[in-house]
N, CA, C and O atoms as CSV, one atom per row, in Angstrom:
chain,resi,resn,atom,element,x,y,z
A,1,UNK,N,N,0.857,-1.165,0.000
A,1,UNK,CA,C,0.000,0.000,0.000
A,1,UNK,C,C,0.906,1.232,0.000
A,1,UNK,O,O,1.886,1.246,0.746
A,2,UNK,N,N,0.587,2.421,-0.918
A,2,UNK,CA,C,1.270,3.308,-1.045
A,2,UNK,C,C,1.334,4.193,0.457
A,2,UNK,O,O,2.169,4.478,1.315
A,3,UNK,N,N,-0.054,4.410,0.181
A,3,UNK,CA,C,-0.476,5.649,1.019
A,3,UNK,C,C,-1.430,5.231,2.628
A,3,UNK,O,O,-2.147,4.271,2.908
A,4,UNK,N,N,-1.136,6.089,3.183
A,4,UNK,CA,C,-2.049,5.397,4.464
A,4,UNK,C,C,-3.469,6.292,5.127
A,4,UNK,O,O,-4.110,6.003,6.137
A,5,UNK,N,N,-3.629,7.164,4.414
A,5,UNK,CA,C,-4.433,8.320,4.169
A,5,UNK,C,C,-4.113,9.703,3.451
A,5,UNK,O,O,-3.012,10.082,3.051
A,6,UNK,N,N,-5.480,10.450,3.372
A,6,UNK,CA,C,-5.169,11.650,2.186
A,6,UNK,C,C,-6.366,12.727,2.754
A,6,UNK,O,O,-7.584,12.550,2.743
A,7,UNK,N,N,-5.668,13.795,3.209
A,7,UNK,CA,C,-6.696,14.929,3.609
A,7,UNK,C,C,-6.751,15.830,2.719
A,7,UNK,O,O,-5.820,16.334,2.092
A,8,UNK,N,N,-7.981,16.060,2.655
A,8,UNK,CA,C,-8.034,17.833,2.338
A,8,UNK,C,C,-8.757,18.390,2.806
A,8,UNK,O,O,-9.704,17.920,3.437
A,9,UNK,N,N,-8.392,20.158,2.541
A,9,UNK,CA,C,-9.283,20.887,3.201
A,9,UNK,C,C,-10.086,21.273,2.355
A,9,UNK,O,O,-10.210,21.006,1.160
A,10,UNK,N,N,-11.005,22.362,3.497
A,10,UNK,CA,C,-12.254,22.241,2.738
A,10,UNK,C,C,-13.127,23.689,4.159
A,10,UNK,O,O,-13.202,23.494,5.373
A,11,UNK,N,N,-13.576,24.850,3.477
A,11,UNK,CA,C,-13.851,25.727,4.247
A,11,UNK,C,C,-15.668,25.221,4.594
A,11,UNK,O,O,-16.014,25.416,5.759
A,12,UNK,N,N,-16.482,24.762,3.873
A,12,UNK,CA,C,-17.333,24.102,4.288
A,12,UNK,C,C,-17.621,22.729,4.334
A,12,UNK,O,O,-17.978,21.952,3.448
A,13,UNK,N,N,-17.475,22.626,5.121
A,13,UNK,CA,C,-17.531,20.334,5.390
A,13,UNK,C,C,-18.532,20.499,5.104
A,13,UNK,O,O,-18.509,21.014,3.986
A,14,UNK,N,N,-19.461,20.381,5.426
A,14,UNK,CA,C,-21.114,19.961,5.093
A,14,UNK,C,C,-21.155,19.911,3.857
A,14,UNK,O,O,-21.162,18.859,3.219
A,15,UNK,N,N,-21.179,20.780,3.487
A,15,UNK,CA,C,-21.142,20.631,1.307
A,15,UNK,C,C,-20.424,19.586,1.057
A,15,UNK,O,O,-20.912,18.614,0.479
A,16,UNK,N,N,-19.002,19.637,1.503
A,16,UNK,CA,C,-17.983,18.529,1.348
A,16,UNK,C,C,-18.298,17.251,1.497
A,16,UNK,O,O,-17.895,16.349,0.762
A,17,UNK,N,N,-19.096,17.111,2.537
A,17,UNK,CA,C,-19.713,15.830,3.038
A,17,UNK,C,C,-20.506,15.418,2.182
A,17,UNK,O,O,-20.348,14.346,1.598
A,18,UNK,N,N,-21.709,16.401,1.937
A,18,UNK,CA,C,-22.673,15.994,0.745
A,18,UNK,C,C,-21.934,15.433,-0.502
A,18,UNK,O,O,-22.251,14.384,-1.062
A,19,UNK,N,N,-20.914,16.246,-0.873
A,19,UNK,CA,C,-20.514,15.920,-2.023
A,19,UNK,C,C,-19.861,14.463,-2.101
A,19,UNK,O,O,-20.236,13.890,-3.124
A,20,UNK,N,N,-18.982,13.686,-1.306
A,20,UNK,CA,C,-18.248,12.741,-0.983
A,20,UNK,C,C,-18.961,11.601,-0.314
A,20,UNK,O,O,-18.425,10.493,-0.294
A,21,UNK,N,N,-20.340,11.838,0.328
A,21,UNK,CA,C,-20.980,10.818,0.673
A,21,UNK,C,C,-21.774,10.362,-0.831
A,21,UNK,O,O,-21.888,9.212,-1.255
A,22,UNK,N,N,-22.185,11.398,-1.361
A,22,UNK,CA,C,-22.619,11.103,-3.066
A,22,UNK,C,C,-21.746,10.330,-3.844
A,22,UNK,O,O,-21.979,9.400,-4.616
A,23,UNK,N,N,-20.443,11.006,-3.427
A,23,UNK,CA,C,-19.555,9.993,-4.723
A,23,UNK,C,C,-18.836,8.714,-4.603
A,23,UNK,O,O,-18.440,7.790,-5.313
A,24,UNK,N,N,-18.853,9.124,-3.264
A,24,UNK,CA,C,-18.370,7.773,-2.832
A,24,UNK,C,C,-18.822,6.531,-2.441
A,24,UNK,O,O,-18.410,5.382,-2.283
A,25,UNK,N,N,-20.349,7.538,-2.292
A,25,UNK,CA,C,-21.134,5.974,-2.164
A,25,UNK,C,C,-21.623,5.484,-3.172
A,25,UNK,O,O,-22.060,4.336,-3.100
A,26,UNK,N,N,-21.675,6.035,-4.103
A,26,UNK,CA,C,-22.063,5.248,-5.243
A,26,UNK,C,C,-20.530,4.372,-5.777
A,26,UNK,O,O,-20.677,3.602,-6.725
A,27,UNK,N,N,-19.337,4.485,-5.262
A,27,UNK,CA,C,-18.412,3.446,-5.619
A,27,UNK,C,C,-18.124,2.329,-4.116
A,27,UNK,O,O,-17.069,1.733,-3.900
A,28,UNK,N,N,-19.258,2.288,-3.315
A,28,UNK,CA,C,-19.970,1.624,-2.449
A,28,UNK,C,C,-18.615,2.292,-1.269
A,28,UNK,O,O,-17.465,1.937,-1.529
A,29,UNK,N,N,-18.738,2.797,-0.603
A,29,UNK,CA,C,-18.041,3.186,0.384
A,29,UNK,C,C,-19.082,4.112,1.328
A,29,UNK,O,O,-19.838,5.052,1.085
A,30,UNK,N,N,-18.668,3.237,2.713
A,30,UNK,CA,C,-19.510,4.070,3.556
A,30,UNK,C,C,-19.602,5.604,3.918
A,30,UNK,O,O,-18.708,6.427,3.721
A,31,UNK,N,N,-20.631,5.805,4.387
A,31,UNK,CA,C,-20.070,7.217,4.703
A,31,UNK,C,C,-19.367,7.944,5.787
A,31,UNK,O,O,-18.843,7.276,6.679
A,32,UNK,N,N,-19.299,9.187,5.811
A,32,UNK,CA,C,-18.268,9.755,6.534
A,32,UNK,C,C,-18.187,9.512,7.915
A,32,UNK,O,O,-19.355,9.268,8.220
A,33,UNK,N,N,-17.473,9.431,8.976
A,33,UNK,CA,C,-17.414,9.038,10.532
A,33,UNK,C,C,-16.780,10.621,10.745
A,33,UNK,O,O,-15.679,10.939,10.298
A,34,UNK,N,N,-17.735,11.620,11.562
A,34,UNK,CA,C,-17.438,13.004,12.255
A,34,UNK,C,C,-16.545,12.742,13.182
A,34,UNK,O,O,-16.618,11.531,13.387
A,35,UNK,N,N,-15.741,13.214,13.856
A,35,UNK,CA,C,-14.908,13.388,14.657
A,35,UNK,C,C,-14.728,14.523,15.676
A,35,UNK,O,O,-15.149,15.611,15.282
A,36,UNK,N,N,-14.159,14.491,16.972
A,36,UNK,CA,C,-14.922,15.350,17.855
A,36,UNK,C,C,-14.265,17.009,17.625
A,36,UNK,O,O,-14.758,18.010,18.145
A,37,UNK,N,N,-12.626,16.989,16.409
A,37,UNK,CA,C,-12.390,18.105,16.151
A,37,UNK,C,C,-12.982,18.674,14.677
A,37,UNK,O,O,-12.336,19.498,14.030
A,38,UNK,N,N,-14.301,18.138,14.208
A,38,UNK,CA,C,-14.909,18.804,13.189
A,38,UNK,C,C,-15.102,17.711,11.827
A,38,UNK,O,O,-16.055,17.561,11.062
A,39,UNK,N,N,-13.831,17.069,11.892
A,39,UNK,CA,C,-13.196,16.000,10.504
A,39,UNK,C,C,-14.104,15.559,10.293
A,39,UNK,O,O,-15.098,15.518,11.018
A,40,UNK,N,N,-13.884,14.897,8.677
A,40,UNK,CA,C,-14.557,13.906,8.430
A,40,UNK,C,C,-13.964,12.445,7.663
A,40,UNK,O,O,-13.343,12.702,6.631
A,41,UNK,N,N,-14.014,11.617,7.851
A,41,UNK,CA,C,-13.157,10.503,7.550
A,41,UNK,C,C,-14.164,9.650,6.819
A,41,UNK,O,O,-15.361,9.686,7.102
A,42,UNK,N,N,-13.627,8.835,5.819
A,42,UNK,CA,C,-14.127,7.651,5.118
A,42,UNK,C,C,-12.823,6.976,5.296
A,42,UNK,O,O,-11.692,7.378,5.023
A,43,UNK,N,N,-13.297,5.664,5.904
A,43,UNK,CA,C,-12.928,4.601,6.344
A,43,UNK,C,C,-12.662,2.980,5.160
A,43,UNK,O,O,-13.477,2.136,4.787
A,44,UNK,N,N,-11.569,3.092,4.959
A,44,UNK,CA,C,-11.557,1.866,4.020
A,44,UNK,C,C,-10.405,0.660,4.379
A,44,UNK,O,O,-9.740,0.789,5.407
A,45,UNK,N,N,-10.214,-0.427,3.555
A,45,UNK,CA,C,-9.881,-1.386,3.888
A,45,UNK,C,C,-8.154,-0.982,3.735
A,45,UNK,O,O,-7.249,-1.377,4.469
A,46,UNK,N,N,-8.058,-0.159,2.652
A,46,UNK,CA,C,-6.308,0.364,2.431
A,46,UNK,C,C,-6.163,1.544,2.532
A,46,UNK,O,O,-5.224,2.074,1.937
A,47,UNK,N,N,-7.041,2.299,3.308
A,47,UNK,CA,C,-6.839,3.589,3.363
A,47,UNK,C,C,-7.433,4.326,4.178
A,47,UNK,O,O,-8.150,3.730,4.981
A,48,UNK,N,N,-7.366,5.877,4.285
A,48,UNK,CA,C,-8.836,6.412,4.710
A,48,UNK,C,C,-8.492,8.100,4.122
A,48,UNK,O,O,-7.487,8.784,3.922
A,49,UNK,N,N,-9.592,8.215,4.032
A,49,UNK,CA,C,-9.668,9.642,2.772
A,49,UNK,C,C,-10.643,10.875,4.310
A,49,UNK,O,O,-11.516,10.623,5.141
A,50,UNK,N,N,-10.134,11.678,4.090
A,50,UNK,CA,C,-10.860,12.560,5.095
A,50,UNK,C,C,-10.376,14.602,4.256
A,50,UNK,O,O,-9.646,15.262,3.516
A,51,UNK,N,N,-11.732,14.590,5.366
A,51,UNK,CA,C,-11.779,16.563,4.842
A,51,UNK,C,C,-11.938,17.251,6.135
A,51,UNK,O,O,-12.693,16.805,6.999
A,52,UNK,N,N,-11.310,18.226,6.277
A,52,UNK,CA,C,-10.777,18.830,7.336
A,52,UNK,C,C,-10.851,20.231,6.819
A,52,UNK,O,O,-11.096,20.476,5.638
A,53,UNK,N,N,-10.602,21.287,7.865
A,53,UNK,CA,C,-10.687,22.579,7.998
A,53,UNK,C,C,-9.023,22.948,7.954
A,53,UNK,O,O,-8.231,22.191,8.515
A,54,UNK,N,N,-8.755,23.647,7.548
A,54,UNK,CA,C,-7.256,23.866,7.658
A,54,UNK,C,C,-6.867,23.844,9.020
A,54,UNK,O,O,-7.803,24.310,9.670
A,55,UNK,N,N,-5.850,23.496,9.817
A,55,UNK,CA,C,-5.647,23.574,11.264
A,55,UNK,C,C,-4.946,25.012,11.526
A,55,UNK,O,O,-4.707,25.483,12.638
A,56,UNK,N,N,-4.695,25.549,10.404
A,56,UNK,CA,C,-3.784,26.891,10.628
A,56,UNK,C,C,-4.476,28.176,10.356
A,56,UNK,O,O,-3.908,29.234,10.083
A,57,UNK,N,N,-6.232,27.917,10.494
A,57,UNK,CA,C,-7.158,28.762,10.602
A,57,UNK,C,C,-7.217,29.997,8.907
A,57,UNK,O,O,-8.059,30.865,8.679
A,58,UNK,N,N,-6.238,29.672,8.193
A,58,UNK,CA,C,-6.360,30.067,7.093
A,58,UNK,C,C,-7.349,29.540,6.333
A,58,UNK,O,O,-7.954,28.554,6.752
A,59,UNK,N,N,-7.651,30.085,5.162
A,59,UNK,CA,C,-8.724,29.779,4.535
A,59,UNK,C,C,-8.055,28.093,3.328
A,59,UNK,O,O,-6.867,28.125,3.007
A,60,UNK,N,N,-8.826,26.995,2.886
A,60,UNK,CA,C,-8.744,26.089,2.012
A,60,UNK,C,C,-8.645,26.393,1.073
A,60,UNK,O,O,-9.280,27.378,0.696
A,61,UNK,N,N,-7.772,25.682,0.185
A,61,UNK,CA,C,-7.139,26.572,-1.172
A,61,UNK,C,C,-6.900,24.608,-1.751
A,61,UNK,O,O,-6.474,23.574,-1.237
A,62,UNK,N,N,-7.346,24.937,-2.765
A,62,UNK,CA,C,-6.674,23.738,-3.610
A,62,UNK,C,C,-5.781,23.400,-4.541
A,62,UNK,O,O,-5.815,24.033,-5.597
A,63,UNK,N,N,-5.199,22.778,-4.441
A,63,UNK,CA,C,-3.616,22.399,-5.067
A,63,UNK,C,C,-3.820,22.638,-6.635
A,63,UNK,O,O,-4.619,21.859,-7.153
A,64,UNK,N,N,-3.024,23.914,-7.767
A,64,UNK,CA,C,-2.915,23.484,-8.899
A,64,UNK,C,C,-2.191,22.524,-9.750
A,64,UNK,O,O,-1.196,22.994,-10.300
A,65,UNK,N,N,-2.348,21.803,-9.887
A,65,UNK,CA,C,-2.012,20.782,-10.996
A,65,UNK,C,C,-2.186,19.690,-10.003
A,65,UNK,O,O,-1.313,18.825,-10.052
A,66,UNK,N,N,-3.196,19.525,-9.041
A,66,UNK,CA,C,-3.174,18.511,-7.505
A,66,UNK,C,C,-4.159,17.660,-8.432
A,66,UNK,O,O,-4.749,18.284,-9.315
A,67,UNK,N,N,-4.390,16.266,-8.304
A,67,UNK,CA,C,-5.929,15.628,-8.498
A,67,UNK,C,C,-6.057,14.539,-7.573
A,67,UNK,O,O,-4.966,13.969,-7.583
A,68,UNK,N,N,-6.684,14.073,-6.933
A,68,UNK,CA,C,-6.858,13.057,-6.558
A,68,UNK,C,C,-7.940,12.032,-6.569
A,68,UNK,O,O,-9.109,12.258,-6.255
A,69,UNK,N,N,-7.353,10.649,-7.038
A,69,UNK,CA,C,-8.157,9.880,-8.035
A,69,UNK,C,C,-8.588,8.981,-7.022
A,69,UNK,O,O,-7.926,8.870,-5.990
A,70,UNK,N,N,-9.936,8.136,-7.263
A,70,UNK,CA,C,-10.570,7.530,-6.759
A,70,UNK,C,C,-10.931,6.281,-7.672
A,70,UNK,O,O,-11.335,6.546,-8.804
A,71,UNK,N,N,-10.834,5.041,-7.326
A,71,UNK,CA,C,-10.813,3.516,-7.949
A,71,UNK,C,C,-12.115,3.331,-8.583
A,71,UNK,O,O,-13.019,3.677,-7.822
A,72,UNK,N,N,-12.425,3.004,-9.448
A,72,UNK,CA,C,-13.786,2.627,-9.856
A,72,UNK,C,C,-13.904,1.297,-10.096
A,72,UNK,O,O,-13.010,0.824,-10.797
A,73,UNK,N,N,-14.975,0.362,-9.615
A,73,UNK,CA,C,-15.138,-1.239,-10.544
A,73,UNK,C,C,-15.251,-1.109,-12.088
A,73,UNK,O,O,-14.542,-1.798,-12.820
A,74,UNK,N,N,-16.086,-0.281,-12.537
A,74,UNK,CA,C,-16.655,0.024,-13.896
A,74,UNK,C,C,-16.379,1.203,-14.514
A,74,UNK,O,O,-15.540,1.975,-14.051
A,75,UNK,N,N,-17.003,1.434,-15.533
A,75,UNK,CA,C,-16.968,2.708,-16.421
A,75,UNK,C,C,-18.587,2.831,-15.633
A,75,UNK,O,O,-18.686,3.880,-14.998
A,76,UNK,N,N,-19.552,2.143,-15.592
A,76,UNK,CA,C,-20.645,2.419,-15.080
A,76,UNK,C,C,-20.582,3.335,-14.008
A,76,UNK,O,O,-21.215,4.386,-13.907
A,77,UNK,N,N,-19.802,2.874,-13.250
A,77,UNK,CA,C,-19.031,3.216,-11.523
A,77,UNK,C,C,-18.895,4.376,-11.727
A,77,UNK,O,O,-19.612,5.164,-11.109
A,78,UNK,N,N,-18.017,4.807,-12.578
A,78,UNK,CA,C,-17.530,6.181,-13.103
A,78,UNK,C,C,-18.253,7.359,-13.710
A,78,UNK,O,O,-17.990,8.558,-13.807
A,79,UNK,N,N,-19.371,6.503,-14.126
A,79,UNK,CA,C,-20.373,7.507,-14.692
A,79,UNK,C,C,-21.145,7.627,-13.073
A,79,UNK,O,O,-21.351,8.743,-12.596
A,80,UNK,N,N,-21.402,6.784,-12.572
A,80,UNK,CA,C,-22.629,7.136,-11.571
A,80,UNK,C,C,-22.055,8.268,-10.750
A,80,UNK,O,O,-22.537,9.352,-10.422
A,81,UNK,N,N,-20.457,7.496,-10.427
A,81,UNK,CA,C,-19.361,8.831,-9.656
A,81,UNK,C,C,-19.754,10.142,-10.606
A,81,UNK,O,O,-20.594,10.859,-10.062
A,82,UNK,N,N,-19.438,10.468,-11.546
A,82,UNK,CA,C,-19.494,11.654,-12.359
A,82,UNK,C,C,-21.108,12.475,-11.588
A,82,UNK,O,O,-21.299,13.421,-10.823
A,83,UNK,N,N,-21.875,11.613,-12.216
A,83,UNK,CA,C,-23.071,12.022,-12.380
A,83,UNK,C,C,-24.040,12.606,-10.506
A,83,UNK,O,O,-24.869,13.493,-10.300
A,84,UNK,N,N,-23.409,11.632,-9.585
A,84,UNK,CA,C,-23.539,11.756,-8.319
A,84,UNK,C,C,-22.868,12.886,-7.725
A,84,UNK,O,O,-23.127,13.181,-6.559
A,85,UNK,N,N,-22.093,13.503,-8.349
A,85,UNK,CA,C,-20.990,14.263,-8.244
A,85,UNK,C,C,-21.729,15.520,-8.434
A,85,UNK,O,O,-22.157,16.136,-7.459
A,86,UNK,N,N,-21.894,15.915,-9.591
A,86,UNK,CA,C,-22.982,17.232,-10.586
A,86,UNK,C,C,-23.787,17.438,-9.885
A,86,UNK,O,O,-23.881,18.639,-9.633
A,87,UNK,N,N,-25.023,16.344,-9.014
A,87,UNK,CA,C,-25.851,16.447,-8.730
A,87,UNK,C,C,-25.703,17.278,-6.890
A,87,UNK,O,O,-26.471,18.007,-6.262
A,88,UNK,N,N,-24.442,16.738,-6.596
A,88,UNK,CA,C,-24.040,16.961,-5.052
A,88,UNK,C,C,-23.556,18.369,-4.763
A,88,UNK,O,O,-23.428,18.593,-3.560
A,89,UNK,N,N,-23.129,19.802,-5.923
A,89,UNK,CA,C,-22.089,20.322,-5.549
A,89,UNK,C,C,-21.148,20.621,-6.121
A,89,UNK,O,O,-20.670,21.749,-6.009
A,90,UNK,N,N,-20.459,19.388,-7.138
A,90,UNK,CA,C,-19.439,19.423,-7.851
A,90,UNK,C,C,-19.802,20.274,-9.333
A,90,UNK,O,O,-20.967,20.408,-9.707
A,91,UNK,N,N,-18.817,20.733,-9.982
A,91,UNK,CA,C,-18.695,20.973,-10.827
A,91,UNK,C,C,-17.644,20.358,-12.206
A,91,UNK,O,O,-16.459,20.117,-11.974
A,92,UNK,N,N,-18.085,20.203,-13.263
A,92,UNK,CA,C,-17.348,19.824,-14.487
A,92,UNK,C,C,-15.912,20.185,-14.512
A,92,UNK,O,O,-15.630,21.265,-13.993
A,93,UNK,N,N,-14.922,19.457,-15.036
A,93,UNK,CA,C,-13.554,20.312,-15.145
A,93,UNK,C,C,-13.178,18.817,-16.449
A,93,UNK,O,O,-13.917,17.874,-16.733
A,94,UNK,N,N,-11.758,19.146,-16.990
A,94,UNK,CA,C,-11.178,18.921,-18.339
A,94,UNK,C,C,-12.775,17.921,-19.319
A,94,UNK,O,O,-13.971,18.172,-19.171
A,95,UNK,N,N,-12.295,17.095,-20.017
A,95,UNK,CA,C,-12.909,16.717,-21.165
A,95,UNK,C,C,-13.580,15.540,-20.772
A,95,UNK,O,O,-12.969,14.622,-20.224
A,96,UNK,N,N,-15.407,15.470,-21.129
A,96,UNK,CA,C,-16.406,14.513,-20.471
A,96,UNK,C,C,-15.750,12.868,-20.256
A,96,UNK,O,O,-14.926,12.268,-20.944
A,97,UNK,N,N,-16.388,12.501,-19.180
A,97,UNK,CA,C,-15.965,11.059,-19.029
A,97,UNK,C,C,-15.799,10.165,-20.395
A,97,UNK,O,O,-16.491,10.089,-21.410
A,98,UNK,N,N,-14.827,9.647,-20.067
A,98,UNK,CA,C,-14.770,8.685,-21.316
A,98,UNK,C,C,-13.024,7.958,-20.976
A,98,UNK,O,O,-12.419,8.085,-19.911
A,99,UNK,N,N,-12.442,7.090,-22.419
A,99,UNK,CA,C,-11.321,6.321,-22.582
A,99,UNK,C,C,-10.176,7.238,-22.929
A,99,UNK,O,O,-10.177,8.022,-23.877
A,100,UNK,N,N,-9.224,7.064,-22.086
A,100,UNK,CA,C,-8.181,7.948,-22.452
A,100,UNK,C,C,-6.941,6.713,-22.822
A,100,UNK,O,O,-7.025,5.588,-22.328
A,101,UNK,N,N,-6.197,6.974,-23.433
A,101,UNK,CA,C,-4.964,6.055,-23.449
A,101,UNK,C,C,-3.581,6.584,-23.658
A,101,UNK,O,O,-3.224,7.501,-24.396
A,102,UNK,N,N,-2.760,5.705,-22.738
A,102,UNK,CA,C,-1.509,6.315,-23.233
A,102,UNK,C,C,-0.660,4.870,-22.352
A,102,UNK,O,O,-1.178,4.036,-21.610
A,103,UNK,N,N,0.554,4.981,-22.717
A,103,UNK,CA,C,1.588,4.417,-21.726
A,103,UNK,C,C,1.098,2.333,-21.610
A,103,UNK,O,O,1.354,1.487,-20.753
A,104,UNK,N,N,0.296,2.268,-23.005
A,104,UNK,CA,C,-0.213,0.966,-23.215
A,104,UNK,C,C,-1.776,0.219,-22.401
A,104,UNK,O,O,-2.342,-0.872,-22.343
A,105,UNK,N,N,-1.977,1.826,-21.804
A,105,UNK,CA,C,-3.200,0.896,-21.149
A,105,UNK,C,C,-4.271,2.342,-21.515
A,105,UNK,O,O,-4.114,3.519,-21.841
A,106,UNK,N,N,-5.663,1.184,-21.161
A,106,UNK,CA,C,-6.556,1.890,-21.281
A,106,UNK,C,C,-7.467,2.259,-19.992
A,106,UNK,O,O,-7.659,1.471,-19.067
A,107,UNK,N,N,-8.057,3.712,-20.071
A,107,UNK,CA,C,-8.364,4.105,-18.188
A,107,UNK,C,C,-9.949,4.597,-19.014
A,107,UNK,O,O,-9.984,5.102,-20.137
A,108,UNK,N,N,-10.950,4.359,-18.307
A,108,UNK,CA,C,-11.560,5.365,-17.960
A,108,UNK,C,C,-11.917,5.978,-17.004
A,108,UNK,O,O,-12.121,5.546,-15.870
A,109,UNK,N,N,-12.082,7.698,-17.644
A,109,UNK,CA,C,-11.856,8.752,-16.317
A,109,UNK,C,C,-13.174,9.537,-16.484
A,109,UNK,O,O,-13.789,9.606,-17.548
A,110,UNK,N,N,-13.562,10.146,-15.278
A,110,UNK,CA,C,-13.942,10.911,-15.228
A,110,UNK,C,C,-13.548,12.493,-14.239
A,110,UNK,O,O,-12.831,12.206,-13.280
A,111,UNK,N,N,-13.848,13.855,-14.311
A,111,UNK,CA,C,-13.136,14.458,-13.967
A,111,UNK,C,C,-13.893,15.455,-13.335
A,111,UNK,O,O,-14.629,16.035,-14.134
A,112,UNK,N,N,-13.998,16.014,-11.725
A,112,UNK,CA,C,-14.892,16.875,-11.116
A,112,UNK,C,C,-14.187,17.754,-10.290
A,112,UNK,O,O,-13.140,17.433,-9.729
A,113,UNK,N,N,-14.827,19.080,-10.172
A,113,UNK,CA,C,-14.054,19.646,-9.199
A,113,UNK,C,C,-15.208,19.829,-7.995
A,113,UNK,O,O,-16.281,20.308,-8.363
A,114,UNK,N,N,-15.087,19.549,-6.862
A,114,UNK,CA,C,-15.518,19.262,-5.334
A,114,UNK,C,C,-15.979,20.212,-4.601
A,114,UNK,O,O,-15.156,21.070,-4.920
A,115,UNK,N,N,-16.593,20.676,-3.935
A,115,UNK,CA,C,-17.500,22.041,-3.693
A,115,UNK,C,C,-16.256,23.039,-3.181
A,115,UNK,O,O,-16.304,24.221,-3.523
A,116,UNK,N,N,-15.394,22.667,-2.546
A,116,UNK,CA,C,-13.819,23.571,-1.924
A,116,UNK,C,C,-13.247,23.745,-3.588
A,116,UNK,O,O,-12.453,24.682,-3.673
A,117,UNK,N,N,-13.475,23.091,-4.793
A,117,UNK,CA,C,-12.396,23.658,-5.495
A,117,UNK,C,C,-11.354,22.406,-6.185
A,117,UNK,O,O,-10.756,22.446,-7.260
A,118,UNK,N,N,-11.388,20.975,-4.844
A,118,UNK,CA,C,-10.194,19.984,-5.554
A,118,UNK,C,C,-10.914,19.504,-6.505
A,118,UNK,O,O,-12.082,19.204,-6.752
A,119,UNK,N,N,-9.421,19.522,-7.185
A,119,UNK,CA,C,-9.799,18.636,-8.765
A,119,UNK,C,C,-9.978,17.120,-8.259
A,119,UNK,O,O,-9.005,16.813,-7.571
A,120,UNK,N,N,-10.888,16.096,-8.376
A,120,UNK,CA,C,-10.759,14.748,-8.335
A,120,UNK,C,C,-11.207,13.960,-9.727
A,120,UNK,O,O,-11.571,14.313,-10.848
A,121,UNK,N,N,-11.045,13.062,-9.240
A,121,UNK,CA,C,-11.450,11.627,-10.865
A,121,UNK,C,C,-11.840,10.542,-10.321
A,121,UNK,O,O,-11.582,10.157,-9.181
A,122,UNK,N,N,-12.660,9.868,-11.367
A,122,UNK,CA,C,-12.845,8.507,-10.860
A,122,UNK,C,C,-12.316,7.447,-12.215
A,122,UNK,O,O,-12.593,7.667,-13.395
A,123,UNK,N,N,-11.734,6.609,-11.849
A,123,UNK,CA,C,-10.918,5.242,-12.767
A,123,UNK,C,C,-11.082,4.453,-12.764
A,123,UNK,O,O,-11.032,3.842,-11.697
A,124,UNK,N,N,-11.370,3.892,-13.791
A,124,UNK,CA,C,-11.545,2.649,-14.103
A,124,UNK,C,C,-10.235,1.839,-14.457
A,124,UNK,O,O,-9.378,2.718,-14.553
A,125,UNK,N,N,-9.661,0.670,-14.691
A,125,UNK,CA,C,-8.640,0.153,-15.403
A,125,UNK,C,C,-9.176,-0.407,-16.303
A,125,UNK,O,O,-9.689,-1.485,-16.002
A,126,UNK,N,N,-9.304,0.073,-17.831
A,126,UNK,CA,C,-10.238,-1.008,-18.782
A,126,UNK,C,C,-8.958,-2.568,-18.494
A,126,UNK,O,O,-7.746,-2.428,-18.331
A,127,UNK,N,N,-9.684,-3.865,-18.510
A,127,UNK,CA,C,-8.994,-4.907,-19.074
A,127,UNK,C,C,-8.347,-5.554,-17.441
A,127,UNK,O,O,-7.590,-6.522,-17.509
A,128,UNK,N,N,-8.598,-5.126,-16.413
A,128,UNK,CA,C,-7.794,-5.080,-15.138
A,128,UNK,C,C,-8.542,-5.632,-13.967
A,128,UNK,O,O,-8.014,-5.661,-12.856
């Protein structure tokens, strides 16, 4: 396992929440567990993904050229992510879901930006 969790911030959780309990549950992941300093955590078997308030009372700013991608079973997966996404909060960013290729394999992506601003995706591995 690469990673052992991944925060971001986020000046309104609640939106955040909405948005991430939408997308993530449609790639079946439970939802968020609150915490008694504000957080919010999704809980997984190799990881855990959480959104937080900046601790340095500055305002949430999101990383340019940052994305952070999320596993999909399907292209289905990916559309429902997309589409669960639009409906939550998120907004559209680069070119509609679909097959991208390069480097010998084939992905499909889809691509949203998150009510704070982060760029995220959802992936498929065609063939994998």
């Amino acid at each position: 396992m690469l990673f052992s969790h991944v925060m971001i911030g986020a000046d309104d959780l609640e939106a955040s929440k909405v948005f991430y309990d939408a997308t993530l549950g449609v790639l079946g992941h439970d939802g968020a567990v609150h915490d008694p300093k504000g957080r919010y955590f999704y809980r997984t078997k190799s990881g855990v993904f959480a959104i937080t308030r900046p601790i340095n009372g500055q305002p949430a700013s999101h990383g340019n050229g940052s994305t952070l991608g999320f596993a999909a079973e399907s292209q289905e997966a990916v559309d429902a992510w997309h589409a669960a996404g639009l409906a939550n909060g998120g907004t559209d960013c680069e070119d509609p879901p679909g097959i991208r290729e390069g480097a010998g394999m084939q992905l499909y992506l889809a691509y949203l930006r998150d009510p704070a601003g982060n760029k995220v995706c959802a992936l498929h591995r065609i063939g994998q």
